[in-house]
PAMAR-854180 format. One record per residue (C-alpha): x, y, z; residue number from 1. Coordinates in steps of 0.2 Angstrom, whole numbers, plus 5000, padded with zeros to 4 digits. Last residue first. Example, Ala and Ser with C-alpha at 12.3 -4.5 7.8 and 13.67 -1.06 7.14 Angstrom:
residues 2
5068; 4995; 5036; 2
5062; 4978; 5039; 1
This chain:
residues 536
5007; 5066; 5199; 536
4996; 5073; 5212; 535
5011; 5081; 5220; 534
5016; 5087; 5202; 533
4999; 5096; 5200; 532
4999; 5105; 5215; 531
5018; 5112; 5213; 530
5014; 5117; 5195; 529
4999; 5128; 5203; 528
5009; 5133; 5220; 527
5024; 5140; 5208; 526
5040; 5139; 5218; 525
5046; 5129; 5201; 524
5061; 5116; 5206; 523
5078; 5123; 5199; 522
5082; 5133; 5212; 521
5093; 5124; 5222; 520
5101; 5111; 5210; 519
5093; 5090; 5210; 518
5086; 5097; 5193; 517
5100; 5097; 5183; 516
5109; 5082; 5193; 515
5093; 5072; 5188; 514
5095; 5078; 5169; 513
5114; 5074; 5169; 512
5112; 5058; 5176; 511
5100; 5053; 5162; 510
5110; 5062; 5148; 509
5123; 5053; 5152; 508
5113; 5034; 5151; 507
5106; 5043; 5134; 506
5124; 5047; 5127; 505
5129; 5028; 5131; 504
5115; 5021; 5119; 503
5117; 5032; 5105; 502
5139; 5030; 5107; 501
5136; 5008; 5109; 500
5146; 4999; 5120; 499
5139; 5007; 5138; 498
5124; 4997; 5136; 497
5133; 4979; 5133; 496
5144; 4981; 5149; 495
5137; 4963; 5156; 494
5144; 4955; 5139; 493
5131; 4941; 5136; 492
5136; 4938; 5118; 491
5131; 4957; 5114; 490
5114; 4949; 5105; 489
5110; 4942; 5121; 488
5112; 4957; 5133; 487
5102; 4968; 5122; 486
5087; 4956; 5120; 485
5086; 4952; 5139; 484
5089; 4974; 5141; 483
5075; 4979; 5129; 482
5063; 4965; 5135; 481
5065; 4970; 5153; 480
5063; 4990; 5149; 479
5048; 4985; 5140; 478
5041; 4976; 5154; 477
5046; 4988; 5166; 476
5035; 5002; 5154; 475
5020; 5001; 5165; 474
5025; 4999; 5181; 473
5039; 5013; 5176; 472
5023; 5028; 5170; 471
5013; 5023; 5186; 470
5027; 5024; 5198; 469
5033; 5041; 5190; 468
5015; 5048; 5188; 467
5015; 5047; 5210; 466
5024; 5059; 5215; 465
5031; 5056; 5232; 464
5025; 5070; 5246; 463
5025; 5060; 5260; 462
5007; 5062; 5262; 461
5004; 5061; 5243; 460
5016; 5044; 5242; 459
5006; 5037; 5257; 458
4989; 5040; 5249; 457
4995; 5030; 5234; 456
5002; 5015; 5244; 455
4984; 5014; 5256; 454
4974; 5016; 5238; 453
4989; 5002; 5231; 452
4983; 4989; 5246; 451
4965; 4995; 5244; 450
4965; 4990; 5225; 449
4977; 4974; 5227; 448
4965; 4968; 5241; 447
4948; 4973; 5229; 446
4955; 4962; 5215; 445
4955; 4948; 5226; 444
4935; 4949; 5225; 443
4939; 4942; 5206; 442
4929; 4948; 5188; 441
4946; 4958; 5185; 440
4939; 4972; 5172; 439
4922; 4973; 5178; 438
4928; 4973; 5197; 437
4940; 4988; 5195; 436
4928; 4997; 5185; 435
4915; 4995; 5199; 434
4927; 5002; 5214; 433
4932; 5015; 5204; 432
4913; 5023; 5201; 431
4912; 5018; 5219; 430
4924; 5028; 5224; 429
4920; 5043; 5211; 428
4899; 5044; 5217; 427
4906; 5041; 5236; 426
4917; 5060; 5233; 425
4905; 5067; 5222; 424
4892; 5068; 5235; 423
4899; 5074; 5252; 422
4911; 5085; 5237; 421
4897; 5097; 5234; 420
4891; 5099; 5214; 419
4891; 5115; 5212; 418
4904; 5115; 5198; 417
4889; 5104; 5186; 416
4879; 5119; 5185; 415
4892; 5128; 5173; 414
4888; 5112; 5160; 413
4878; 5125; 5147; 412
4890; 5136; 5145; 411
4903; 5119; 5139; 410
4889; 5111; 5130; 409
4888; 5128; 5120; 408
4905; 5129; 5116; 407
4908; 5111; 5112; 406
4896; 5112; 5098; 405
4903; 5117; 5081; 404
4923; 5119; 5087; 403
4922; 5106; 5099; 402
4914; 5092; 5087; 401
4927; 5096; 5072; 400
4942; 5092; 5086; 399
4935; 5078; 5089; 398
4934; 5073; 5070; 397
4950; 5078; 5070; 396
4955; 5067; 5084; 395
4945; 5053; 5079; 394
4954; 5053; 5062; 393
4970; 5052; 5069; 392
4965; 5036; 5080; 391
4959; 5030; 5061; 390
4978; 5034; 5053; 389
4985; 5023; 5069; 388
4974; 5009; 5066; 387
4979; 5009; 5048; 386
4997; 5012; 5053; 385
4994; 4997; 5065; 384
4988; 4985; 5051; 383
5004; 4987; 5043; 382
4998; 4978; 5025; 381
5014; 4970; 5017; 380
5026; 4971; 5000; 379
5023; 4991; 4999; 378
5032; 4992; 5015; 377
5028; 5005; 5029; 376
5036; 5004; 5047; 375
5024; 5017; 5059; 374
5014; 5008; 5070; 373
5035; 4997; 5071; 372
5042; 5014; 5081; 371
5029; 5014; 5097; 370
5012; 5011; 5103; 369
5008; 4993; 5101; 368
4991; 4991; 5091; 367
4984; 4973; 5090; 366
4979; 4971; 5106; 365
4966; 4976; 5117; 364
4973; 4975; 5136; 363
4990; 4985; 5125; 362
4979; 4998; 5116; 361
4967; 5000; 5130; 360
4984; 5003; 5142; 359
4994; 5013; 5132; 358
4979; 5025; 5128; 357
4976; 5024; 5147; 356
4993; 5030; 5150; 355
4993; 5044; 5140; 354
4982; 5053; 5149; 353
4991; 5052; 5164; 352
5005; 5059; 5156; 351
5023; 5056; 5145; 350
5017; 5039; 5140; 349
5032; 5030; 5131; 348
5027; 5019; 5116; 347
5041; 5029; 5106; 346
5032; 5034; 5092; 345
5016; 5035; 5097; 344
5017; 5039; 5114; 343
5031; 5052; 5114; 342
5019; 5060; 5102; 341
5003; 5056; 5110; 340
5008; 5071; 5123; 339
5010; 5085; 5109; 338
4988; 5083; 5108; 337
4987; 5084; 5125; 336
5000; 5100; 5128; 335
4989; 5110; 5117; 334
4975; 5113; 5130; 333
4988; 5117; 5142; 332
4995; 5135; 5132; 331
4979; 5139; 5123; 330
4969; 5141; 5138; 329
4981; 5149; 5148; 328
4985; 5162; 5134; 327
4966; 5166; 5131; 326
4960; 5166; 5147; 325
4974; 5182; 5149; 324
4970; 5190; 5135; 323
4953; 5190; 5139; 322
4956; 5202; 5151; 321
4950; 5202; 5170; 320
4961; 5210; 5183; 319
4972; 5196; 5183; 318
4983; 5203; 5168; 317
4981; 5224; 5164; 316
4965; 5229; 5159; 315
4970; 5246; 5145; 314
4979; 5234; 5133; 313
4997; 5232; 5129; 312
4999; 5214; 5133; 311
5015; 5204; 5125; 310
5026; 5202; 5142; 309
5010; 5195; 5150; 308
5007; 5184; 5138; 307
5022; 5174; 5139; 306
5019; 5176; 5159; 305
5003; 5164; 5154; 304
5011; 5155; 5142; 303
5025; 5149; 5153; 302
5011; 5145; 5169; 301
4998; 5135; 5159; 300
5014; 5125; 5148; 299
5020; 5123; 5165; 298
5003; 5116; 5172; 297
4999; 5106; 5157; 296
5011; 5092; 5161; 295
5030; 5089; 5162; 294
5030; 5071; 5163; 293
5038; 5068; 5145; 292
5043; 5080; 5135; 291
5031; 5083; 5118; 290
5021; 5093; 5128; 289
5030; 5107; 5135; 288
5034; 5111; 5115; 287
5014; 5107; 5112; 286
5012; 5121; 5126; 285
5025; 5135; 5119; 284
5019; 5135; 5100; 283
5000; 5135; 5108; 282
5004; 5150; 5119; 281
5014; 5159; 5105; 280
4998; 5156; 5094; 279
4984; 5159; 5107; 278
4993; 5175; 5111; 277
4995; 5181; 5093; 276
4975; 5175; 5089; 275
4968; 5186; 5103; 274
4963; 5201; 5095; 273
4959; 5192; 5077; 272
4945; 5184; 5090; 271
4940; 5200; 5095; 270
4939; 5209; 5079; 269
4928; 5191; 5074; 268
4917; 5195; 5087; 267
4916; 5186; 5104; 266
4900; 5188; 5110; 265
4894; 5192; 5129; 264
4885; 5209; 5126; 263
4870; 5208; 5136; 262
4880; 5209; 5153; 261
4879; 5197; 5165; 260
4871; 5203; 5183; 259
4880; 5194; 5197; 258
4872; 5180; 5207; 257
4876; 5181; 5225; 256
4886; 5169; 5234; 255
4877; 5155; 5245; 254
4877; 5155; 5262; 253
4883; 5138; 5268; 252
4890; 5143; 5285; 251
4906; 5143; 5296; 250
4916; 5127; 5285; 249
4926; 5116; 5297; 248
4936; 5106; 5286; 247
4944; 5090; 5291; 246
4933; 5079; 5287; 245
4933; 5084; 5268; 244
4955; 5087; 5268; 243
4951; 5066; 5274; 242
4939; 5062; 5260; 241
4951; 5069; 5249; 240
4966; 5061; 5255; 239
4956; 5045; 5253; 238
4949; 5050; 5236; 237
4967; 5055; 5227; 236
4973; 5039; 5235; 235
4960; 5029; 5225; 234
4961; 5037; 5207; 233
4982; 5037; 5206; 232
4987; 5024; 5214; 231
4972; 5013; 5216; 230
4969; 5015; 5197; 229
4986; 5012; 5192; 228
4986; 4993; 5203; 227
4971; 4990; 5199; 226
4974; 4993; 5180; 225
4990; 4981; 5179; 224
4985; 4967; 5191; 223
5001; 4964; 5201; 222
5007; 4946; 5199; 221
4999; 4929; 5195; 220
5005; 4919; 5209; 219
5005; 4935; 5220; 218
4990; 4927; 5230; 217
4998; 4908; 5228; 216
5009; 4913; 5241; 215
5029; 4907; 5240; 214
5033; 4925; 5244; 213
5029; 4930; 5226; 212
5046; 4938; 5224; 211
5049; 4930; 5205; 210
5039; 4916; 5199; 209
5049; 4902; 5191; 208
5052; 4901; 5171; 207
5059; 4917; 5171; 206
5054; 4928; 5155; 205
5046; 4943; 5165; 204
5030; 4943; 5175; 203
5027; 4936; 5195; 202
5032; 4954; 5204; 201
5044; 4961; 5192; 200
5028; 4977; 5190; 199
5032; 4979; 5212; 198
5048; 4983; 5208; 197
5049; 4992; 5194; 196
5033; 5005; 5202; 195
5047; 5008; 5216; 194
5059; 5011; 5206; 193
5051; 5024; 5199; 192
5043; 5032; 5216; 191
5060; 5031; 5224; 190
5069; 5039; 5208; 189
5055; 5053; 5207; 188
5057; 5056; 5226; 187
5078; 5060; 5221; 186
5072; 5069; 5207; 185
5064; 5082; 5220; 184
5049; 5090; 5221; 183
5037; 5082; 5210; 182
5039; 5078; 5191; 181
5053; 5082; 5184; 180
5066; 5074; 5189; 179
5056; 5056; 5190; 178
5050; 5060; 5173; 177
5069; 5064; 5164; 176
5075; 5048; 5173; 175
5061; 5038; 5167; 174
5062; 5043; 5149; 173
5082; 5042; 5151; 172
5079; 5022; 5157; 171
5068; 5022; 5142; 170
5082; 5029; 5130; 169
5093; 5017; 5137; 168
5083; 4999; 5133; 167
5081; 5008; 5117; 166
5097; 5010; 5112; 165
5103; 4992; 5119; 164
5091; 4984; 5108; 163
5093; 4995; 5093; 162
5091; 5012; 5086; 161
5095; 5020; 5072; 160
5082; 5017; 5059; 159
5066; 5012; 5070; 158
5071; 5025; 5079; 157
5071; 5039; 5064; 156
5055; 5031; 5056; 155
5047; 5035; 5074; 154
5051; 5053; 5074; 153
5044; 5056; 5057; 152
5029; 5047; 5060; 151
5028; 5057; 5076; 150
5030; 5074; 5069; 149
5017; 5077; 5056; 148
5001; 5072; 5064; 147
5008; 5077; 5082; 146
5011; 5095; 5075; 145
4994; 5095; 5066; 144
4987; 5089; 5083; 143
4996; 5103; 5094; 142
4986; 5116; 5083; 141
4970; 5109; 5085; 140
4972; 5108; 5103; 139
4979; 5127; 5104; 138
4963; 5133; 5095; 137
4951; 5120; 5103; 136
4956; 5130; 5120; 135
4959; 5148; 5115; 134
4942; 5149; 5107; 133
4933; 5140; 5120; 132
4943; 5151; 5134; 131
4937; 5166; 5125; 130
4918; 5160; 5123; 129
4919; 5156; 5143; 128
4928; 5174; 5146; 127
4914; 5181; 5136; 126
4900; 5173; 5144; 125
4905; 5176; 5159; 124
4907; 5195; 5156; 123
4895; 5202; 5171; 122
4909; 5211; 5179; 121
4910; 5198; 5192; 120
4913; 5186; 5180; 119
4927; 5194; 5171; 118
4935; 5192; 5188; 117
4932; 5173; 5188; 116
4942; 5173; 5171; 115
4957; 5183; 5173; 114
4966; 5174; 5186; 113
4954; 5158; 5186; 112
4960; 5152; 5172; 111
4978; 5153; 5182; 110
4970; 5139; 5193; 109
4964; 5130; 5178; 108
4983; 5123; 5178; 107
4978; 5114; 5193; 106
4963; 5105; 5190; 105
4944; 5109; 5192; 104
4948; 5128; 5195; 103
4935; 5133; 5209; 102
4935; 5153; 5207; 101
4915; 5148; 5203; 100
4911; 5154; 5185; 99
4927; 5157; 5176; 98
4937; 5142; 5184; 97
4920; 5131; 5187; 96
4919; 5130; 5168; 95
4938; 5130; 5163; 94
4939; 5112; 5164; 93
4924; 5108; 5152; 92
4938; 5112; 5137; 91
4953; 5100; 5143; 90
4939; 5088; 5147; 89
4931; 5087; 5131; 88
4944; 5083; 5122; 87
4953; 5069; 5134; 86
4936; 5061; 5135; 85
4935; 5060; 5115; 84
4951; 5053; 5114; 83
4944; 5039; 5131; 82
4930; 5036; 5118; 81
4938; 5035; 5102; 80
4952; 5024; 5108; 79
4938; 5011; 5112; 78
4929; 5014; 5096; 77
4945; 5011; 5089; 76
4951; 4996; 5096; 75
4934; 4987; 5097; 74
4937; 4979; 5079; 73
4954; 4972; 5083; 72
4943; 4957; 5096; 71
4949; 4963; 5115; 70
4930; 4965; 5122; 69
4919; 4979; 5118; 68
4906; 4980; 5134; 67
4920; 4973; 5146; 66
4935; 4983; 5137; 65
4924; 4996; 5141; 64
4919; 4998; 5156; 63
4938; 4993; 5161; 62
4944; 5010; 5152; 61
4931; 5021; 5157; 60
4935; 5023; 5176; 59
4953; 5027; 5171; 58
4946; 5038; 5157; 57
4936; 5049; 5166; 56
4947; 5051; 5182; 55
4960; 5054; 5169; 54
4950; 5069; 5161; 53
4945; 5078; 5177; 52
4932; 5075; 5189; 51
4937; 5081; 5206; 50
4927; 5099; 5199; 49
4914; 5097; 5187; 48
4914; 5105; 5174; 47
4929; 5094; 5164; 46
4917; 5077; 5168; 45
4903; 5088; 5158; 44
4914; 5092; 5144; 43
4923; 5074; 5147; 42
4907; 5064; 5144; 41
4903; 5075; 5130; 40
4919; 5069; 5121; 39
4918; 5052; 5126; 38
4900; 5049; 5121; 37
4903; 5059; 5101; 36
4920; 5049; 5101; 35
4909; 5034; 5107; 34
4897; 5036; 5092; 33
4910; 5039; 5079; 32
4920; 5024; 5084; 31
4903; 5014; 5082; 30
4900; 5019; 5063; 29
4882; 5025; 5058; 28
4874; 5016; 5043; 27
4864; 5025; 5029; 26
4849; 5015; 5025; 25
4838; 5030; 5031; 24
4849; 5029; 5049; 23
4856; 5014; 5053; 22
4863; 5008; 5070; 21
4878; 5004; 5078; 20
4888; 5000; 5064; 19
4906; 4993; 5061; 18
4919; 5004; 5055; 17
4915; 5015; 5041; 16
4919; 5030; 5048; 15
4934; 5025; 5058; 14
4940; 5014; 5046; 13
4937; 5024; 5031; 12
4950; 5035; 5039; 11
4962; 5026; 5043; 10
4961; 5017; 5024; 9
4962; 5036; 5017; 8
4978; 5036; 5025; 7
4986; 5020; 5022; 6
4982; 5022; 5002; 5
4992; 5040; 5004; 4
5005; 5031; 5009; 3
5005; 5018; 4996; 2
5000; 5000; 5000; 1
């Protein structure tokens, strides 16, 4: 097949996938409809504060792969649906920033700089039009750059690198997270090898079982989702339900509606207004994006002061100018689209996000994230490339559904930020709960979950981030293969990674970037980057 042939047969994939239903003899596609279902699911999760997109798409995942099942045909309507998620949320999440002053997630925070204050001033609806605008801008933006850069960059590791060049450039994938994320490499590391650890129990090559303990309860190992999900969703709930206890609020009285103003458009004078601060702030966010484990709250922060430097208007920034929505906006939202390409070319998540893509496209099969999606030959079919031209699709056509109607789902959601925590908290852990069940039909699933819930509130308490365990349980098996394969093909010489220049540069550059950030004053003193890396 030619490349053009591999495109167009992504694309008829997703739209003429197998059919839900027919309407007047024309068929509906599946993936389409879970695109439409994941993208309004994460509008609507995005409003509501505690529900952001990788709540959604943890929750999601096991739902699905026990609706679907792990036949090729559900890959794309499962992808679809968690794509559609990660859409929708990044553009609900600014909802109870303008509104409320309660930023859903921490790089709303700054939203809430500019935004709530519009608010007051009877211009809601303007700030929420502007942080549309700004949102599916940057998005759209950062999915061009991930369309043309990670074929590239996966032709060019498929070329040059081998066994023991990739075995490194994972080990520098881990470093890079575990210095970044949090507040000090050293925590990353334990947090890393933390999540190796426990991801060798029972798995690998061996043909014994490795650090069960001699109990038939580890026999099979760590289940993969339980494991992430009790991390990351069930530790967030149980510091949660303890910051709940703890408050003491004086009263309930209810804050006073504000009269909106009758001009809350967004002409197109005003759009060409912003377009220079959503450029520079989408240029910076998909450049944040593409590294792994720096997140949206960086990419918030830098294109927010960005902005600041380039203002010359009469409302200065965090009194209330759209300039300042506007930069924020465009700034995390096109981090999600840059952090597939790290995914999709490398097979190395670089976010939470990303890690539930990794995780339907491995439970599926199929579809393994990394350098071969990409390998064409005229001799063969790459079914991958197919599948990776479709998961394309669905994010344009994602894309096409926030620019018509996300906007007005998104004004219409502002209800959803009043929803009080002594409900949503039981609503999410038992949400959890559920999807941990559907996926492991086994009670001894719930022992692993409250095991890794206790492990995951620990790391919070102690301050350990928690994206670094995730992101190393899930890539120890690669990192095992990589290393097996490299040591055998070097004749079984122990210094087999420090033989090749690529592989040996990476293994530098991994201390070097944990020295880098080890430094006084290289950790951000920002509170909203600092929030977000504590959650991991």
């Amino acid at each position: 097949m030619e490349p053009l042939q591999y495109v167009w047969a992504g694309v008829m994939a997703f739209f003429n996938g197998p059919e839900a239903f027919a309407v007047f003899g024309i068929g509906m596609s599946i993936s389409v409809l879970m695109v439409v279902a994941g993208f309004l699911v994460g509008i609507v999760g995005g409003a509501t504060p505690g529900l952001a997109g990788p709540f959604l798409m943890a929750v999601s995942l096991p739902i699905l792969l026990s609706i679907f099942g792990f036949t090729p045909e559900a890959l794309l309507p499962v992808l679809g649906f968690l794509v559609g998620v990660m859409k929708g949320s990044t553009v609900g999440g600014s909802v109870p920033a303008i509104l409320f002053n309660t930023p859903g997630t921490p790089d709303a925070m700054l939203t809430t700089l500019d935004g709530y204050p519009m608010a007051q001033k009877g211009q809601a609806g303007k700030a929420l039009r502007t942080a549309h605008f700004a949102s599916v801008s940057g998005d759209t933006f950062s999915d061009i750059v991930l369309f043309t850069c990670a074929p590239f960059l996966a032709i060019v590791v498929e070329a040059y690198l081998g066994f023991n060049e990739k075995a490194a450039l994972i080990i520098l994938s881990l470093s890079f997270v575990a210095a970044v994320v949090g507040q000090s490499p050293m925590k990353g590391l334990i947090a890393a090898f933390l999540g190796l650890f426990i991801a060798s129990i029972a798995s690998g090559q061996d043909n014994y079982p490795r650090l069960t303990m001699g109990t038939d309860f580890l026999q099979s190992g760590v289940p993969l989702i339980t494991a992430i999900l009790g991390v990351l969703i069930l530790g967030e709930v149980l510091v949660a339900f303890e910051d709940m206890f703890r408050e003491r609020r004086a009263s309930g009285v209810a804050t006073p509606e504000v009269p909106q103003s009758t001009d809350n458009g967004l002409s197109l004078a005003e759009r060409r207004k912003l377009m220079p601060f959503v450029g520079v702030s989408a240029v910076v966010g998909t450049v944040i994006g593409a590294l792994p484990g720096i997140g949206s709250t960086l990419a918030a922060t830098l294109g927010y002061a960005m902005g600041e430097k380039m203002h010359k208007g009469p409302v200065p920034f965090g009194k209330g100018t759209p300039e300042g929505i506007a930069s924020t906006e465009a700034a995390n939202s096109s981090v999600s689209g840059a952090n597939l390409i790290p995914v999709l070319s490398l097979g190395i998540p670089g976010n939470v996000g990303a890690v539930f893509l990794i995780l339907a496209a491995e439970s599926i099969g199929g579809f393994n994230p990394g350098p071969s999606v990409f390998r064409f030959t005229t001799a063969e079919v790459n079914p991958e490339l197919i599948i990776a031209f479709g998961l394309f699709t669905a994010m344009m056509f994602a894309n096409i559904l926030n620019w018509i109607i996300g906007g007005h789902i998104m004004r219409a959601c502002g209800i959803m930020a009043r929803v009080p925590k002594q409900v949503l908290l039981p609503m999410v852990l038992l949400l959890t709960l559920t999807a941990i069940y559907v996926q492991e039909t086994d009670f001894k699933a719930f022992y692993f979950a409250f095991a890794f819930a206790i492990l995951g509130y620990l790391m919070r308490k102690l301050r350990i981030p928690a994206l670094p365990f995730v992101i190393a349980f899930i890539l120890a098996g690669n990192l095992e293969s990589a290393v097996r394969q490299a040591f055998a093909v070097s004749g079984a010489d122990p210094f087999f990674l420090f033989k090749s220049p690529l592989s040996l540069l990476f293994l530098l550059l991994s201390v070097v970037v944990v020295i880098f950030f080890s430094r006084p004053g290289k950790r951000s003193a920002n509170p909203a980057v600092e929030a977000e890396r504590n959650a991991g």
